[in-house]
Backbone bond lengths (Angstrom), bond angles and torsions (degrees), N, CA, C in turn:
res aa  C-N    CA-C-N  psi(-1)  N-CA   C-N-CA  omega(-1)  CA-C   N-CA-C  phi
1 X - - - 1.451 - - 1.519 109.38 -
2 X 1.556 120.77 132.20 1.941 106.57 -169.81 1.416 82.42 -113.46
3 X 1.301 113.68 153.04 1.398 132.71 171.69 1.380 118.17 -85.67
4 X 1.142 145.48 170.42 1.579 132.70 137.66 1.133 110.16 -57.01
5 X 1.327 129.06 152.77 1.736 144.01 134.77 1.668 93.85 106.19
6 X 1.517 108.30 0.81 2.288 79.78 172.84 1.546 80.11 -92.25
7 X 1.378 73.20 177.93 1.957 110.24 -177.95 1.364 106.37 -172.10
8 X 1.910 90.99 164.70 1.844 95.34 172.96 1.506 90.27 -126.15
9 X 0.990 96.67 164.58 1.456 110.20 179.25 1.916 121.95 -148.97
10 X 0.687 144.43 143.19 1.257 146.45 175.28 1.745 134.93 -128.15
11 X 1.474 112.50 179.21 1.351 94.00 -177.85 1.976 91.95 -177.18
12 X 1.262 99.19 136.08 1.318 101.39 -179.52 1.892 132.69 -105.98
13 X 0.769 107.27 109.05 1.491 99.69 -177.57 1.629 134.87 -114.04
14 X 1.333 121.53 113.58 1.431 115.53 -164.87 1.370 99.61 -76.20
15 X 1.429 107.58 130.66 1.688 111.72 166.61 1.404 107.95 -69.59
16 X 1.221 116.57 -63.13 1.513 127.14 -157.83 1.537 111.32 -43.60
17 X 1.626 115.19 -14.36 1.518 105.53 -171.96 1.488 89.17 -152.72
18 X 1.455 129.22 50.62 1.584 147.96 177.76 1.815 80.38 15.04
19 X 1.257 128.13 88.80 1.625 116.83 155.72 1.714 107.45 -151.77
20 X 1.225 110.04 154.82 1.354 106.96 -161.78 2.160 88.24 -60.93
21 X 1.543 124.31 -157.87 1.492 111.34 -167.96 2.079 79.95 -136.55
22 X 1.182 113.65 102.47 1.605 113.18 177.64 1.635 99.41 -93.24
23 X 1.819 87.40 141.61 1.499 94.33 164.63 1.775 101.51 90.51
24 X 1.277 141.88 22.07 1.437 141.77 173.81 1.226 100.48 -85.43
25 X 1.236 133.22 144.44 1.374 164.40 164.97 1.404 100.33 -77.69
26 X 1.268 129.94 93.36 1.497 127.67 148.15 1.564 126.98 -100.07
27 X 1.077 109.61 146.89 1.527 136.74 -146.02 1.455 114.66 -132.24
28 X 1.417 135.02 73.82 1.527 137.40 156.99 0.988 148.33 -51.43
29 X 1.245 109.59 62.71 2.211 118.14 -168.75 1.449 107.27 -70.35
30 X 1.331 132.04 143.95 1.232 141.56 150.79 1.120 109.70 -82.75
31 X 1.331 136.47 136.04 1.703 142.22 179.84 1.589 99.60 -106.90
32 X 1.499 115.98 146.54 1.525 123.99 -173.01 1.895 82.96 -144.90
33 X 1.301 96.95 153.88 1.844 109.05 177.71 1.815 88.02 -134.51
34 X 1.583 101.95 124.45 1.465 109.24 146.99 1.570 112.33 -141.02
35 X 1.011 93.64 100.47 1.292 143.98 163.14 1.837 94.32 87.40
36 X 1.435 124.31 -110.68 1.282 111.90 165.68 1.040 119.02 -65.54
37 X 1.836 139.91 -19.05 1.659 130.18 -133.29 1.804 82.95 -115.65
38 X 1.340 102.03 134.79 1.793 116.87 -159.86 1.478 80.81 -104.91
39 X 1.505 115.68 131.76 1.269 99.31 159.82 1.787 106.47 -152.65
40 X 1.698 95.35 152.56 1.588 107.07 -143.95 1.436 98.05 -114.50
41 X 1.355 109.33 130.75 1.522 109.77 159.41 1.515 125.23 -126.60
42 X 1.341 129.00 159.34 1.076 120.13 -161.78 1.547 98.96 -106.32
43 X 1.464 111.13 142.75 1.130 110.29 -158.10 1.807 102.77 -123.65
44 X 1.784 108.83 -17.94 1.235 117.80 -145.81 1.384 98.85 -142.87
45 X 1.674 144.02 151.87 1.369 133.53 142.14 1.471 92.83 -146.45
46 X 1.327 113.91 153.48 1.707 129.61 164.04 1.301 102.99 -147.76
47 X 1.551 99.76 -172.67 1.866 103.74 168.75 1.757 94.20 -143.98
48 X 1.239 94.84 136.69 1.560 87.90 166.16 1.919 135.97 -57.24
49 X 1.142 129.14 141.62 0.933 127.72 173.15 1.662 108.70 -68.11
50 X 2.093 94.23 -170.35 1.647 99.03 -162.27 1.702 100.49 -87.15
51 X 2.347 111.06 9.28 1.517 121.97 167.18 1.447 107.32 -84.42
52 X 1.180 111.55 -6.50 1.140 113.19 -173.99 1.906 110.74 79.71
53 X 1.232 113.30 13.00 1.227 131.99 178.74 1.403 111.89 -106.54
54 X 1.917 100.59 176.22 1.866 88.49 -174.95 2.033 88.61 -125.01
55 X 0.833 68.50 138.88 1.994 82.24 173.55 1.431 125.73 -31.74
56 X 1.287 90.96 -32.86 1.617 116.44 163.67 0.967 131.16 -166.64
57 X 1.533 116.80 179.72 1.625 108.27 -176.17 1.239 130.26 -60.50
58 X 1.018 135.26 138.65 2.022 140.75 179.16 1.581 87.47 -40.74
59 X 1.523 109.19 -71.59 1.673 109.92 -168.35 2.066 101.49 -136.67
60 X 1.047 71.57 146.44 1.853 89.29 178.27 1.594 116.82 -175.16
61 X 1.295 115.11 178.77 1.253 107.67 -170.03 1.510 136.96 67.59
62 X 1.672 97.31 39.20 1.010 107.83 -174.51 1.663 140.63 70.27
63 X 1.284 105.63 29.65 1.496 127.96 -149.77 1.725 90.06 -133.26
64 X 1.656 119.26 -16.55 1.623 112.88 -169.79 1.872 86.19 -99.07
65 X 1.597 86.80 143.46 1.692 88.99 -155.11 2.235 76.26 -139.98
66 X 1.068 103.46 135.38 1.521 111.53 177.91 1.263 115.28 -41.65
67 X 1.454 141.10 70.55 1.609 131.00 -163.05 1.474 101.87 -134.98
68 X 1.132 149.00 -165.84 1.573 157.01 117.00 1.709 108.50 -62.68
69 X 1.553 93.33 133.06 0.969 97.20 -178.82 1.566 110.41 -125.33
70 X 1.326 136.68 170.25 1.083 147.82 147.96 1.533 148.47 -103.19
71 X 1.305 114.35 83.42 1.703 98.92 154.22 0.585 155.57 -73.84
72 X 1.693 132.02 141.21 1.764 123.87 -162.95 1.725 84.48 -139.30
73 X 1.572 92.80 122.73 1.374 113.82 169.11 1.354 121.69 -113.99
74 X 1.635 107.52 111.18 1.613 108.18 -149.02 1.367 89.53 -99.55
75 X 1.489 104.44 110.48 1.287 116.01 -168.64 1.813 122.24 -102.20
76 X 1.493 87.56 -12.90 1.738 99.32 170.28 1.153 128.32 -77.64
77 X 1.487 129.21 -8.07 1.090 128.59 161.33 2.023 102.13 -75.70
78 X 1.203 126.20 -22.84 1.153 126.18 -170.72 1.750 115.46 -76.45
79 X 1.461 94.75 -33.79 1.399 108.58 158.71 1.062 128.45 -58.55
80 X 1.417 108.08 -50.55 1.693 115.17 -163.88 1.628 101.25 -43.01
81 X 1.585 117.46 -60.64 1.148 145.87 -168.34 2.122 115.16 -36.46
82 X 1.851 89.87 -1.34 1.310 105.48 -167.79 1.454 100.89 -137.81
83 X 1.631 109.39 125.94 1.304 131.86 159.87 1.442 130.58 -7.89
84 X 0.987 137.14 65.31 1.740 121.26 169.73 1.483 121.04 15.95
85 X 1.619 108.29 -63.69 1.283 130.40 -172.80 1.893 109.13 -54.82
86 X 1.799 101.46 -52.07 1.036 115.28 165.55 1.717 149.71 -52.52
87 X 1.612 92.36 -39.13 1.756 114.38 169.70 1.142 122.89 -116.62
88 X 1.504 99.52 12.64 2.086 85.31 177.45 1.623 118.99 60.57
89 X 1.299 91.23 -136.99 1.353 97.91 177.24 1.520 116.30 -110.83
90 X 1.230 118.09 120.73 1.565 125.40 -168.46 1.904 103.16 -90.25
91 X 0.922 118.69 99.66 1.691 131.49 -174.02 1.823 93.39 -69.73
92 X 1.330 145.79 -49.60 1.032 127.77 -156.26 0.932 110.41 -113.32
93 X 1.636 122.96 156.48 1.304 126.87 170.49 1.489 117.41 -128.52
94 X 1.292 116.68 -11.67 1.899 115.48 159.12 1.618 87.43 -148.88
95 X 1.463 105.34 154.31 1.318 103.89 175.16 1.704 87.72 -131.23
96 X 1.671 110.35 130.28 1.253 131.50 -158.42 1.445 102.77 -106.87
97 X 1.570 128.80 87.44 1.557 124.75 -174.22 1.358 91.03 -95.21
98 X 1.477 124.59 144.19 1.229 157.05 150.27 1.263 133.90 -93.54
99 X 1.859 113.34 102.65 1.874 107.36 -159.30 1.751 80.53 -121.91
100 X 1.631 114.46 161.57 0.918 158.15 142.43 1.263 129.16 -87.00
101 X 1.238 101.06 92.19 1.774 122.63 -176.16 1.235 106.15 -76.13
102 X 1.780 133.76 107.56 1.545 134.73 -167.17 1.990 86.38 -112.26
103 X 1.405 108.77 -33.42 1.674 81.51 -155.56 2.053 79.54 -132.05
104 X 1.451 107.81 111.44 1.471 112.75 163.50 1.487 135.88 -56.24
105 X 1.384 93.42 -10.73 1.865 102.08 169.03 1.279 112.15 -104.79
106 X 1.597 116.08 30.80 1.322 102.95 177.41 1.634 106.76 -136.01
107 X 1.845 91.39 164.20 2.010 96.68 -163.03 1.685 103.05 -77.20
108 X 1.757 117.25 122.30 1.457 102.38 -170.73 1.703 90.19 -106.58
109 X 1.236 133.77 116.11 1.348 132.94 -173.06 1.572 106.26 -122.21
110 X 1.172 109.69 95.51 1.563 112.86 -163.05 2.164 97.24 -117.82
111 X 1.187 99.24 111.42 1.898 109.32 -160.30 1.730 83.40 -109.96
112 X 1.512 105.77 146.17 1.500 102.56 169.54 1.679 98.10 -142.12
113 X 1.393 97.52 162.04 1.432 124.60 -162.77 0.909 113.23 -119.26
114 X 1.709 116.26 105.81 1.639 118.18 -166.47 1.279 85.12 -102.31
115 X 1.728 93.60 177.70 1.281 106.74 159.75 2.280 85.20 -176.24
116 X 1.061 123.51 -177.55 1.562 127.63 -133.52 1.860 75.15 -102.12
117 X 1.155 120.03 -39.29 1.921 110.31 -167.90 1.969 104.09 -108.59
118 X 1.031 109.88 13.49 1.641 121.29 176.92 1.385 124.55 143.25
119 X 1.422 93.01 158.01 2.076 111.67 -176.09 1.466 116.99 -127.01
120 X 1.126 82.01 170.13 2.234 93.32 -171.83 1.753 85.53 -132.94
121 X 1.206 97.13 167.85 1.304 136.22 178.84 1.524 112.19 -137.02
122 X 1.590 108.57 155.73 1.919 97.93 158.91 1.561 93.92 176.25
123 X 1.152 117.98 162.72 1.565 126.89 -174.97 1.725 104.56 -76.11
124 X 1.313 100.23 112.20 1.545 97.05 174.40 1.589 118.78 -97.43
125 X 1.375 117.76 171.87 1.496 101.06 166.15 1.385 125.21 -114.19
């Protein structure tokens, strides 16, 4: 059942060069379980802005419904956009966060922190 007023929201930030991360490919799957066979649909896409933010929410308006969800932040196109010389070696190419939606009227703002050899995650507000 989705309520009015939850949402997810996001926001990207490159550590490696303190700058917000413009131009990410984000990706909103809903996850469903019957019985073992997991199956994913996409519910959401944006790209980050030059805040490293998205214009708006992935999902809101009563559309966030208590499920697991998935983000995939396709972050290799964000790389590409950077020098060899500059990033070394870039280890990721989508980074796949997994949230658990318990209460549909609430703000889920989950921002991650790349950088070319690892990332963090954490509940923002």
């Amino acid at each position: 059942m989705s309520v009015a007023g939850g949402r997810i929201t996001t926001h990207v930030l490159d550590t490696s060069k303190g700058v917000p991360a413009a131009g990410v490919r984000i990706e909103l799957f809903v996850l469903h379980r019957d019985g073992e066979k997991e199956n994913k649909m996409k519910v959401a896409e944006s790209v980050t802005n030059s805040d490293g933010r998205l214009d708006a929410p992935l999902l809101e308006g009563g559309k966030l419904e208590q499920a697991v969800y998935e983000l995939q932040f396709n972050v290799e196109g964000y790389y590409a956009q950077r020098s060899l010389e500059e990033l070394g070696q870039a280890l990721w190419t989508v980074v796949p966060i997994r949230i658990a939606v318990s209460d549909a009227a609430s703000h889920y703002h989950i921002p991650l922190l790349i950088a070319p050899g690892g990332y963090s995650t954490y509940r923002g507000s």
